[in-house]
N, C-alpha and C positions, 0 to 999 in steps of 0.2 A: 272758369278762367284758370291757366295753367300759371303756375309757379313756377318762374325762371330762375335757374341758378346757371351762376359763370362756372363753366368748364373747369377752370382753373383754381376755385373757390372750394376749399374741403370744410367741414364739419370743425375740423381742429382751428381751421382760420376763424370761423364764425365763431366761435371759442374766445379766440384771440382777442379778435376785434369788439366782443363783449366786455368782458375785461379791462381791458383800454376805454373802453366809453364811460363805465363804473370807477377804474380808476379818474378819467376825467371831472366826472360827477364828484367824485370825493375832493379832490383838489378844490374844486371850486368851492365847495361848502366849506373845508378848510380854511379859506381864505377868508371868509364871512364872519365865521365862528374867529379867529384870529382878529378881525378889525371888532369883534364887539368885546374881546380882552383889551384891546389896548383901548378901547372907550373906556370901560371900566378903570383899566389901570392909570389912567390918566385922570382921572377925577380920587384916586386914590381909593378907591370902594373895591379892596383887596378880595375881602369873600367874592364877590360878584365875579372879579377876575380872578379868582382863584377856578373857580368854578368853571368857566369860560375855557381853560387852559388846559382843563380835567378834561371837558368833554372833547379841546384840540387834539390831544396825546390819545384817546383812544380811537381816533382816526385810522385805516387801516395803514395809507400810503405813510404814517408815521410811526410805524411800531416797527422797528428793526425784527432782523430772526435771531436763537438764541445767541447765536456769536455774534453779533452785533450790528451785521451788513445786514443790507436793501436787497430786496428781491429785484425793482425797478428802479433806474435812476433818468431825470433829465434835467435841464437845466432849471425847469418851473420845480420841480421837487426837488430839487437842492435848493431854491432860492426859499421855498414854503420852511424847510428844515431848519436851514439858517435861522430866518425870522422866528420861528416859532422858539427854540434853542436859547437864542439871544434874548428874545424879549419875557421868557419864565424866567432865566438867567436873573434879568432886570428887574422882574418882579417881585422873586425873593430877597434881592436886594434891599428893593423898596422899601419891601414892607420890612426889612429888617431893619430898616432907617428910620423908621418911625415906631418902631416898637420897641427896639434891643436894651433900654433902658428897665422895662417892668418883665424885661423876657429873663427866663435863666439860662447861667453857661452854657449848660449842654443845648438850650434849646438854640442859640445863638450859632455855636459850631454847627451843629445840621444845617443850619439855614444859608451857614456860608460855604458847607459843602456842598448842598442845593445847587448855589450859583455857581462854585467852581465846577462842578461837574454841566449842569448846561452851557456857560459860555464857552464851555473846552469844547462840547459836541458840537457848539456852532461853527465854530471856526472851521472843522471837516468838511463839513460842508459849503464853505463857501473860501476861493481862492482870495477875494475883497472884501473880509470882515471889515467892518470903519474900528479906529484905532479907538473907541472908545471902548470896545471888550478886553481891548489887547492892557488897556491902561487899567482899568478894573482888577482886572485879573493879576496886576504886575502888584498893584495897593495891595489885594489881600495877601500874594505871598512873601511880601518885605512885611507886613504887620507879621505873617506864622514865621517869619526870616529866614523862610527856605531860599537859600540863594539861589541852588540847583536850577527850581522852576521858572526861579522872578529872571531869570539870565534865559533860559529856553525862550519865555515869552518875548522878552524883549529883542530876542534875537531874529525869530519868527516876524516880528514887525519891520526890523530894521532892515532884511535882507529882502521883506518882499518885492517883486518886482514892480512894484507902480511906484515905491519906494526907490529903491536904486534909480529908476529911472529919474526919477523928482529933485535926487540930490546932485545929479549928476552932473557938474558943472556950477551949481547954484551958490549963491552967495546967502549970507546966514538970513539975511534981512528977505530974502525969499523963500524961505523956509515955513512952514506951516506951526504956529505956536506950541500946537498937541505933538506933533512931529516934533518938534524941536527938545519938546519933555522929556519925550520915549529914548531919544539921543543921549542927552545930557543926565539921563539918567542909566543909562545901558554904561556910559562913560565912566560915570561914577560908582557904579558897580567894580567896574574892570579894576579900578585904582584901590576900591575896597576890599579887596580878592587877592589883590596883587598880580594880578595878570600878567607882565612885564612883557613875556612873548606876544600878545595878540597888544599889545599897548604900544610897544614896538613895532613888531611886524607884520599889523594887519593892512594891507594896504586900503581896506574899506575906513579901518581908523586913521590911516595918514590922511586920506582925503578929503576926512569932516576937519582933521585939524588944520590943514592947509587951505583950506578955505571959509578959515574959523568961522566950524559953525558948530563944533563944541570947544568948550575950554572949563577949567577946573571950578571957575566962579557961577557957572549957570545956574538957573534954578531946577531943580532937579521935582519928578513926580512927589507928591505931600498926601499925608493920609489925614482923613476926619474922625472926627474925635472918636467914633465908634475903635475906625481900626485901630487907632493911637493907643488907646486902653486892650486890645487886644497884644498889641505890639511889647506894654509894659511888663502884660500878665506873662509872656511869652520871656522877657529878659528875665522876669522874677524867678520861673522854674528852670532855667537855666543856672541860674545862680543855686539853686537849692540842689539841684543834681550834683554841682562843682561843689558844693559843701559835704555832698553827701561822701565821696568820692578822696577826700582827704579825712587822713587819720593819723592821730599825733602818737606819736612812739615815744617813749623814758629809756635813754639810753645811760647804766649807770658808768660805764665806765667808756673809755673810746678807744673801741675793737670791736673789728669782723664779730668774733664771737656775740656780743654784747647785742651787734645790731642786727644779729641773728638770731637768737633768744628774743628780744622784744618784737620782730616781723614776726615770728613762730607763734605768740599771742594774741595774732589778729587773725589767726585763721580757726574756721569755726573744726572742733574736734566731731570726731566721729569714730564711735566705737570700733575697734578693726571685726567684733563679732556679726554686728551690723552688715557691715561692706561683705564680709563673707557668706553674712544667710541672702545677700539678694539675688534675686531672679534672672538671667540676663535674657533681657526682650528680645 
């Protein structure tokens, strides 16, 4: 019996189209291995799901190349990336939530760099993350009170386009509760910043105000106790850097001179023979 090949059909296709079927096969076992993490994660039986998540990520269709990009992309592997991203994101959360009390400092920041760093890759992947990453992600960085990020994210939400579209015309009382957070908190940033030019004249912000659906007395995003104790620890060495940072001078007499001589004592001396025998790199 002869072997028929299409004309048309090379060696390098048959290649192809292996590849692709193997890629296929992996997705799908992905998807399996995925539902039996969030089984686990759902019952709270972290090893298990930890486990689960280990053998997701060595997946091939989920291992980036060294700079960071997908050799393949389509909509079902963005959608697998997303979930996978988001719900480890979720997981180290979790389990941070129930443990960060008997956990230590350092072990704690890992675990919340963990999450920031997967629900940041989620988002890449997917143009419709649900606002509950977006909100996560906004708590941890008003707890480390990087304003920079917690404004990136919030803005990332507010301007996406299923957003725009939703507020558009809308009156407050049809506004979506979690949505309405992300607003009244983006809001209140800007006033805590001092924004005055985008508080003025943005016209995305004249338009929630004109159809009050933010205003100054809202309730604004709230951290839990974990972040809250985070957010303390975080004012406290704030405060000790600004301690460290002032330095009391004795000025005897009141002259240039005088407050020139006592700054001249705060500065640390160094041999001029020193500065002369160094090396220059």
């Amino acid at each position: 019996m002869s072997k028929f090949n299409a004309l048309n059909f090379t060696p390098q296709d048959e290649l192809l189209e292996a590849e692709e079927h193997s890629r296929e096969l992996q997705v799908e076992e992905s998807f399996k291995i995925f539902q039996s993490a969030l089984f686990y994660l759902k019952r709270k039986k972290f090893d298990e799901a930890g486990e689960k998540f280990d053998e997701l990520f060595d997946m091939a269709v989920l291992k980036p190349n060294d700079w960071g990009f997908y050799k393949f992309s389509s909509p079902t592997l963005d959608s697998l990336r997303y979930l996978a991203y988001r719900n480890r994101g979720m997981y180290y959360f979790s389990y941070l939530m129930e443990n960060y009390k008997s956990m230590e400092s350092d072990d704690v920041v890992t675990y919340i760099l963990k999450v920031v760093e997967d629900l940041s890759e989620s988002i890449q992947h997917s143009s419709n993350a649900d606002s509950s990453v977006t909100e996560l992600l906004v708590k941890i960085f008003k707890a480390f009170k990087t304003v920079k990020l917690e404004r990136l994210i919030l803005e990332y939400e507010v301007t996406r386009q299923d957003n725009q579209l939703l507020l558009l015309g809308r009156k407050k009382i049809g506004i979506l509760p979690q949505l309405n957070l992300i607003l009244n908190d983006y809001y209140s940033l800007l006033e805590g910043i001092k924004d005055d030019e985008t508080l003025n004249n943005s016209a995305f912000i004249n338009r929630l105000k004109n159809y009050s659906i933010i205003t100054s007395e809202d309730k604004v995003i709230e951290l839990n106790e974990m972040l809250l104790n985070i957010q303390e620890m975080k004012t406290q060495d704030e405060e000790t850097m600004k301690k460290l940072d002032i330095f009391e001078i004795t000025i005897n007499d009141i002259s240039w001179d005088s407050i020139a001589d006592s700054l001249k004592d705060l500065i640390p001396h160094v041999k001029t023979s020193t500065l002369l025998s160094r090396e220059i790199d």
